[in-house]
N, C-alpha and C positions, 0 to 999 in steps of 0.2 A: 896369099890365102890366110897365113896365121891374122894378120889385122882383121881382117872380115870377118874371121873368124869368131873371135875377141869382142868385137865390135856387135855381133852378134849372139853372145851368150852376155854378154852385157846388157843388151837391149832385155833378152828374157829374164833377164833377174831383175829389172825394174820392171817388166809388166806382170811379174811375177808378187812381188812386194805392193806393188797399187791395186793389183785384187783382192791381196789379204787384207790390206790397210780399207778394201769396202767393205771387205767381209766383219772384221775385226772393228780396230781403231790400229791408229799411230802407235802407240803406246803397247799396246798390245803386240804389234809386229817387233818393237823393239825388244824387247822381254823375250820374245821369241827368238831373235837374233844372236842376241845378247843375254840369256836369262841372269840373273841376280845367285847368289848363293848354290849353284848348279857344282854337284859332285858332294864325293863324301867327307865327311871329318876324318880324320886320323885316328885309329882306335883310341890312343890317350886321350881326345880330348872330347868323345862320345860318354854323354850322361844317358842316352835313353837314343833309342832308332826304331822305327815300326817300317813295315813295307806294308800296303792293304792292296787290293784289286778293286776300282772301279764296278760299276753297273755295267759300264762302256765293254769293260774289257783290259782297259788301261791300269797299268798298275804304275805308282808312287811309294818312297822310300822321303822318310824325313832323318834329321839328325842333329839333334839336340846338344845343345854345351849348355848345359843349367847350375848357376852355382848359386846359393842361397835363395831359391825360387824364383831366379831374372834367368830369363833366356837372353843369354851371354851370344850364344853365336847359332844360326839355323840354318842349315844346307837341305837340300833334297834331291832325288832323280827321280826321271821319271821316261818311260817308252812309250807315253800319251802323244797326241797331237800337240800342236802349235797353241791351243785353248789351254791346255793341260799342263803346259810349261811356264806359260806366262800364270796362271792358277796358281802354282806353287812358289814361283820365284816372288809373288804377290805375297804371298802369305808369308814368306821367309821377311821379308822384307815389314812386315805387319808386323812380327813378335819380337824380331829383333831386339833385345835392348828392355824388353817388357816382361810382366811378372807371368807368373803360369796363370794366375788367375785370371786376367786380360786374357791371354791364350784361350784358356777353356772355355771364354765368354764370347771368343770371334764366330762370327756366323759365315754362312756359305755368300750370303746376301754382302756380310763388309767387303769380302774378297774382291763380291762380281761390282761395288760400289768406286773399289779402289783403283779399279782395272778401266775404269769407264764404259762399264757393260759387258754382255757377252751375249751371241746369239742363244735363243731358244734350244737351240739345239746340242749347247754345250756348256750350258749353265750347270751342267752335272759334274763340270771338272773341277769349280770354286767347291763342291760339295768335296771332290776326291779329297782335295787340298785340304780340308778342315777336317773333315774323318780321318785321313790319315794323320794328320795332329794330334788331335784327340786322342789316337789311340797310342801313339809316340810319348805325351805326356802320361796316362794309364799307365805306362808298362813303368815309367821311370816312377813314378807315387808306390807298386809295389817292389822295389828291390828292396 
C-alpha cells in the first residue's frame, strides 16, 4: 500500500505543477517552489522594512540591506498566492546589487516583463511587489 501510495501523491504533485505551469509559465512555478530571497534579514543587517496590504487582500513585507544607496541584499514574505511570491522574489532579484534610484524607477510592468507575464487577474501582485518597495525605500530616505 505505502508504494501506491507514494506512487500516487507523486502522480498529483505533477498533475498539480503542469496546471500551474498552464496557468502561469515554468519559471513562474519555479519561484514559487523555490522563491529567491524568501524570509527576513537579521535585525543587524535591516536598513529599512515596510509590510503593505494588497487590493487582493495579500499582504507583503520587504527587507532592505542599503549601504551607500546600493541595495546590498533584499529579502521579503509574503501570505499571497503563488503570483504573489514569485512577484516578490522577482523583484528581490531585480534590485539586488542596484542603486535606490533604479529601485524607485522599477515599474509593476518590469516585474510582470521579468516573470514572463502574469494572468490578468493577478497582475495586481507585480503592483504588491513594487508598492511595497516603494514604500520600504520611503521609510529608509526618512530615518
Amino acid at each position: 500500500m505505502p508504494d501506491n501510495l507514494d506512487k500516487w501523491v507523486e502522480e498529483i504533485q505533477k498533475e498539480i505543477i503542469e496546471e500551474e505551469i498552464k496557468r502561469y509559465n515554468k519559471y513562474i512555478v519555479e519561484l514559487l517552489q523555490n522563491p529567491k530571497n524568501w524570509g527576513k534579514l537579521k535585525d543587524e543587517e535591516i536598513s529599512a522594512w515596510h509590510a503593505y496590504e494588497g487590493s487582493c487582500g495579500d499582504t507583503m513585507q520587504f527587507f532592505l540591506k542599503i549601504n551607500k544607496d546600493i541595495i546590498e541584499k533584499a529579502n521579503f514574505i509574503t501570505d499571497g498566492c503563488g503570483a504573489t511570491v514569485a512577484a516578490g522574489s522577482q523583484t528581490t532579484i531585480l534590485i539586488e546589487g542596484q542603486t535606490l534610484e533604479f529601485a524607485e524607477k522599477l515599474k509593476p510592468i518590469d516585474v510582470e516583463n521579468a516573470l514572463g507575464g502574469l494572468p490578468d487577474d493577478h497582475k495586481h501582485c507585480a503592483e504588491l511587489a513594487v508598492k511595497t518597495l516603494k514604500r520600504a525605500i520611503e521609510k529608509y530616505k526618512i530615518q
